[in-house]
SERO-4910 file (N, C-alpha, C, O; in steps of 0.05 Angstrom, whole numbers):
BEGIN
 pado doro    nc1    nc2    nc3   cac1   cac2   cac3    cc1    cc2    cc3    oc1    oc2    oc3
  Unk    A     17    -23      0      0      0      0     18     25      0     40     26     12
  Unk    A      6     46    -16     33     68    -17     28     82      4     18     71     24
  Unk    A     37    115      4     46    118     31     14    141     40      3    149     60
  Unk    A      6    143      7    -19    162      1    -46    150     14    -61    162     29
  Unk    A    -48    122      3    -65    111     17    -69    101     50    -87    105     67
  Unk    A    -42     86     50    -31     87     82    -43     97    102    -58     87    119
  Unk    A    -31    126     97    -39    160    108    -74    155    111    -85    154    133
  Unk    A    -89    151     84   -123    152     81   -134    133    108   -150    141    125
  Unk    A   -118    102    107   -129     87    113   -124     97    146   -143    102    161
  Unk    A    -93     99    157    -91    105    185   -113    126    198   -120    121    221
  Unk    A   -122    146    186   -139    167    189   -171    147    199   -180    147    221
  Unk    A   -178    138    184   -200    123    186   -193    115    212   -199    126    233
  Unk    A   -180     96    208   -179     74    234   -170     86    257   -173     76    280
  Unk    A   -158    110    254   -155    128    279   -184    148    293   -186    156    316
  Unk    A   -202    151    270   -229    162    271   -243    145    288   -253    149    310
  Unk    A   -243    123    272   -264     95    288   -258     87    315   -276     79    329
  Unk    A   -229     89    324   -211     85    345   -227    110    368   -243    100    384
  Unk    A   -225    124    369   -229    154    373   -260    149    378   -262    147    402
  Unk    A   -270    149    373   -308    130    371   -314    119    389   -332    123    405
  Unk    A   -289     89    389   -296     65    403   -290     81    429   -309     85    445
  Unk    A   -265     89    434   -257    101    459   -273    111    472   -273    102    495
  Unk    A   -297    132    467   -315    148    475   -331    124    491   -334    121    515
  Unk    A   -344    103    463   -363     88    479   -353     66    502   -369     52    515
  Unk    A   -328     65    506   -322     46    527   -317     65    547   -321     52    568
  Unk    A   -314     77    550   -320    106    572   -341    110    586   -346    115    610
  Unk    A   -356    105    562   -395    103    572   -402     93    602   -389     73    609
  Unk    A   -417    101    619   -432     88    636   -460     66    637   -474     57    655
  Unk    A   -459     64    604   -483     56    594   -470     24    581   -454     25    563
  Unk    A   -478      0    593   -465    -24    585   -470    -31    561   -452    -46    553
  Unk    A   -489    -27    544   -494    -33    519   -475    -14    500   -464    -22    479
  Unk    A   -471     16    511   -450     26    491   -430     21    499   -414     35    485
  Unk    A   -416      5    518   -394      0    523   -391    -25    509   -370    -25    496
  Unk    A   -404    -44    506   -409    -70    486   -406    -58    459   -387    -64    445
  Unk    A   -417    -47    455   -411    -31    422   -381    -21    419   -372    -27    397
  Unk    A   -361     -4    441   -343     -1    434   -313    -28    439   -291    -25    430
  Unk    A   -325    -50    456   -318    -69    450   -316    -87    421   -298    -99    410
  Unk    A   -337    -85    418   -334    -93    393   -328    -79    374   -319    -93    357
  Unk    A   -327    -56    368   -302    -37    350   -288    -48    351   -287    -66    334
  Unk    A   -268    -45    372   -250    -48    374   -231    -70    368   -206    -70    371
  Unk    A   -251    -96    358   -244   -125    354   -245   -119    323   -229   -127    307
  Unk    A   -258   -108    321   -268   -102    291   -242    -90    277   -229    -99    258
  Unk    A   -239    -64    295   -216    -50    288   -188    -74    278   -180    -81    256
  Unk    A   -182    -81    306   -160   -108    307   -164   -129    281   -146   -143    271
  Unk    A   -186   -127    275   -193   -150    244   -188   -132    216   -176   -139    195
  Unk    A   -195   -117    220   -189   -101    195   -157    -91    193   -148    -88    170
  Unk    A   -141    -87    214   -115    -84    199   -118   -111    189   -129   -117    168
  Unk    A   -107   -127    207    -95   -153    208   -111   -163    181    -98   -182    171
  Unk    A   -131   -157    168   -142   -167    138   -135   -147    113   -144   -150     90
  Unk    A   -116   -124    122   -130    -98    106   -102    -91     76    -98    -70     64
  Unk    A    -82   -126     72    -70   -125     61    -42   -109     66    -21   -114     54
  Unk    A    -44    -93     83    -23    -71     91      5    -88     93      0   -112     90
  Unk    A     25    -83     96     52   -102    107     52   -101    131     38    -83    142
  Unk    A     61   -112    140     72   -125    168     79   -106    183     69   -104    205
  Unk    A    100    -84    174    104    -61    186     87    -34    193     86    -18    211
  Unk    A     73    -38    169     44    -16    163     23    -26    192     13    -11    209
  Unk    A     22    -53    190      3    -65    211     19    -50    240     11    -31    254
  Unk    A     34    -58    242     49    -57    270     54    -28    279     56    -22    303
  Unk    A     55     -4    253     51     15    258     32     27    268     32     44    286
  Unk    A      2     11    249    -26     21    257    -26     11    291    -29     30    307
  Unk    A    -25     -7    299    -32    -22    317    -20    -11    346    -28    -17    369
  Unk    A      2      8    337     24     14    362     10     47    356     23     60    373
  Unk    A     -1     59    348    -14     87    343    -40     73    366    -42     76    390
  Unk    A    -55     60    352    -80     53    378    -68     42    403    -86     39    419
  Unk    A    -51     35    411    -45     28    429    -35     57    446    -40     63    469
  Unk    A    -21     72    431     -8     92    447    -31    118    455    -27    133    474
  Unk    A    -52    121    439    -79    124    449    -83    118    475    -84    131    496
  Unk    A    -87     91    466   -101     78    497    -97     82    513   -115     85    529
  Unk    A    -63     86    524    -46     82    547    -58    117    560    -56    123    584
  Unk    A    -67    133    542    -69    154    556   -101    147    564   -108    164    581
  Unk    A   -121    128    557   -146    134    565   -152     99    579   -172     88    587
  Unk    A   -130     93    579   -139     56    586   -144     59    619   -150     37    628
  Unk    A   -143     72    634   -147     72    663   -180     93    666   -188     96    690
  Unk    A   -192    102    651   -220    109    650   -236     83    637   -257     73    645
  Unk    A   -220     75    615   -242     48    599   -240     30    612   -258     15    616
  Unk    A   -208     26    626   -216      6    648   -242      7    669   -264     -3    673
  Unk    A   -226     27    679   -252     35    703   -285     40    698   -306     39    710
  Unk    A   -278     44    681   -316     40    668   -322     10    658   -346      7    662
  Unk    A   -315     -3    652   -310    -30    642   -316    -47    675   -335    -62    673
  Unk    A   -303    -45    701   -298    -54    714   -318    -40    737   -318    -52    758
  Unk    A   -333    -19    737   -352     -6    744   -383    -21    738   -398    -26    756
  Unk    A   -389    -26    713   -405    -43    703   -404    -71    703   -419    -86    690
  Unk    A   -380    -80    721   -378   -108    726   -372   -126    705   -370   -150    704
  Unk    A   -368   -106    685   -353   -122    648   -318   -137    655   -298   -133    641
  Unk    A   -319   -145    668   -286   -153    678   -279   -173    643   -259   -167    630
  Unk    A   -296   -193    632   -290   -205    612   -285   -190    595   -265   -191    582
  Unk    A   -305   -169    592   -298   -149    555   -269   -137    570   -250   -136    554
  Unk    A   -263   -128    599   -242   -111    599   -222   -128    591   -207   -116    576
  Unk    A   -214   -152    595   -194   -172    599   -192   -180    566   -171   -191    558
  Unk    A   -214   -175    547   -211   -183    522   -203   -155    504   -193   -159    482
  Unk    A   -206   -130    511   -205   -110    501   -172   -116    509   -158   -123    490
  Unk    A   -158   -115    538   -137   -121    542   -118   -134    527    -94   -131    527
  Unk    A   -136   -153    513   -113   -180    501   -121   -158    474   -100   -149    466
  Unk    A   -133   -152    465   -132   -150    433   -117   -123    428   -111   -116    405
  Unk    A   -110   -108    453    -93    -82    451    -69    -96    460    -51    -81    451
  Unk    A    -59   -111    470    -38   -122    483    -25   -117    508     -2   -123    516
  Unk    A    -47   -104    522    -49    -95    554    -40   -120    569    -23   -118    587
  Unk    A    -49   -141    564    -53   -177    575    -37   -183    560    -31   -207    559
***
């Protein structure tokens, strides 16, 4: 993928990223289920999205470095609503676990 598209595609997935984040924040367990599942979604679409290996690892270390600044609110909202499983799987698919 060139560096034009790259650029298109990281934007997206940093949009959607940015989305999910909000709804796992939520106090509301059903939008927190929704941004769980983004976020798996997210994790499937690099990993399918043809990119190289490095492109992937790039995208994947940009959402991660996100997180680290908001992963102790989505925790705690996650763990507030008694979601300990989605937190522990959101965990593994960011590489928190």
């Amino acid at each position: 993928m060139d560096n034009k598209k790259f650029r298109k595609f990281a934007k997206e997935i940093n949009t959607k990223a940015e989305l999910a984040f909000s709804r796992l924040s939520s106090p509301n367990e059903e939008t927190q289920r929704a941004g769980v599942q983004m976020m798996e979604e997210l994790h499937n679409v690099i990993s399918l999205s043809g990119m190289s290996p490095a492109q992937q690892t790039s995208l994947r270390k940009s959402l991660r470095t996100k997180l680290e600044s908001e992963w102790g609110t989505v925790s705690d909202a996650l763990m507030k609503s008694d979601r300990h499983a989605d937190q522990q799987r959101l965990g593994k698919v960011l590489g928190k676990f």
